[in-house]
C-alpha positions in Angstrom: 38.2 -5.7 -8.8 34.9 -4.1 -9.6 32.4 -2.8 -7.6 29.1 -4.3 -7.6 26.5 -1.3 -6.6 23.1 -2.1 -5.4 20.1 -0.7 -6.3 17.0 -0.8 -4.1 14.1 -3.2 -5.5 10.8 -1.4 -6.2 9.4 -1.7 -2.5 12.4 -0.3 -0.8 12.2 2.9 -3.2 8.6 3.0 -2.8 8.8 2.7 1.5 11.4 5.4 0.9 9.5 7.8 -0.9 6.4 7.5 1.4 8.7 7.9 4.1 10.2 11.2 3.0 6.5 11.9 2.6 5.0 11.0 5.8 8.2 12.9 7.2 6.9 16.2 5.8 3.4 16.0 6.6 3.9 15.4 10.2 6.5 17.8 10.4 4.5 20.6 12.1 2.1 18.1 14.3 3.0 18.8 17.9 6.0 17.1 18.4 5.6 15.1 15.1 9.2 14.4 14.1 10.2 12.7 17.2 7.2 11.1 17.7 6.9 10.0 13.9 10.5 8.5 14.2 8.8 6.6 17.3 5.9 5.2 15.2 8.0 4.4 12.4 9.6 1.1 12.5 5.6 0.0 13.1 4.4 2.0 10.4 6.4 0.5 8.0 5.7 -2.7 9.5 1.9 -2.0 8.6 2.9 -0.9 5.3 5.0 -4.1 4.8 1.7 -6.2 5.3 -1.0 -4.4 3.6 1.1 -3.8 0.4 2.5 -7.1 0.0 2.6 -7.3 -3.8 -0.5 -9.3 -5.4 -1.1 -10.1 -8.9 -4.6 -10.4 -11.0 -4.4 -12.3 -13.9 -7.7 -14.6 -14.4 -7.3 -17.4 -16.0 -10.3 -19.8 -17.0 -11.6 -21.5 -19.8 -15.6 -21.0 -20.5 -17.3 -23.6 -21.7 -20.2 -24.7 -23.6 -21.0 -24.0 -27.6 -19.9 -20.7 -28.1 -18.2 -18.8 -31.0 -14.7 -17.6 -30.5 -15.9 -13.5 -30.2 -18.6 -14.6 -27.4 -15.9 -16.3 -25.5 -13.5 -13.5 -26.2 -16.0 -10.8 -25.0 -16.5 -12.8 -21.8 -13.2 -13.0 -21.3 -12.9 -9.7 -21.8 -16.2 -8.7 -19.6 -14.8 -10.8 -16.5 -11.3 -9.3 -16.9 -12.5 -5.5 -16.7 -14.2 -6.7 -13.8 -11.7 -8.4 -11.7 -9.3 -5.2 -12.6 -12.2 -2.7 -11.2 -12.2 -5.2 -8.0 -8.3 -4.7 -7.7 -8.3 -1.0 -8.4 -10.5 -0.7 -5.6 -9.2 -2.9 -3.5 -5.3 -0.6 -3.9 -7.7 2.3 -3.3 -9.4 1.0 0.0 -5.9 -0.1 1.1 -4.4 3.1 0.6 -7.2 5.0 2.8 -7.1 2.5 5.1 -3.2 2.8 5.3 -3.8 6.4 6.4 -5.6 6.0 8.5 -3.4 3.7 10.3 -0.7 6.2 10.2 -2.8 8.4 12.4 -3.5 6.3 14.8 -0.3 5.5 15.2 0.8 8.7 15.9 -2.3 9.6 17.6 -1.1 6.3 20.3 2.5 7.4 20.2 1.8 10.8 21.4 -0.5 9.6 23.8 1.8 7.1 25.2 4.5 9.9 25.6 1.9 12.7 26.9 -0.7 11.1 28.7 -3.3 12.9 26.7 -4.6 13.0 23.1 -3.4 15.7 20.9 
């Protein structure tokens, strides 16, 4: 019988690779590794909802009396823009995302200490 092998989709290898990540930076917080495997399963949790997978694709018609290279460069014109507003959105997300992560372990280490760090 063969063996099937299963190969994680794109989100679990990209939660792992942040994970190894965030491992290593907080390695040398005060007590960061036990206090980052606290944090965790709610950290990913986070990082579950504000990276949920979106797509941009416009898709309108324009009308009126225009040529076909006026509606094209329109297209084109309202396209880059929506893509800039996505970029920046994945940009704000991921500095958001960070900042999440710290206060997380910022809470975490209060909870277990009584004090901030």
């Amino acid at each position: 019988m063969a063996q099937i092998i299963v190969f994680p989709n794109s989100d679990e290898r990209d939660w792992r690779e942040l994970e190894t990540m965030l491992r290593e930076d907080h390695k040398d917080l005060p007590d960061g590794p036990a206090i980052f495997e606290e944090c965790l399963p709610r950290i990913r949790e986070l990082w579950t909802e504000i990276f949920a997978t979106f797509s941009v694709s416009p898709s309108f018609e324009i009308p009126g009396p225009l040529s076909e290279q006026q509606t094209a460069a329109i297209k084109e014109a309202v396209t880059k823009g929506v893509n800039l507003v996505a970029e920046r959105l994945q940009n704000e997300r991921r500095t958001l995302f960070a900042k999440l992560v710290l206060a997380e372990y910022k809470d975490a280490y209060y909870r277990r200490h009584g004090h901030e760090v």
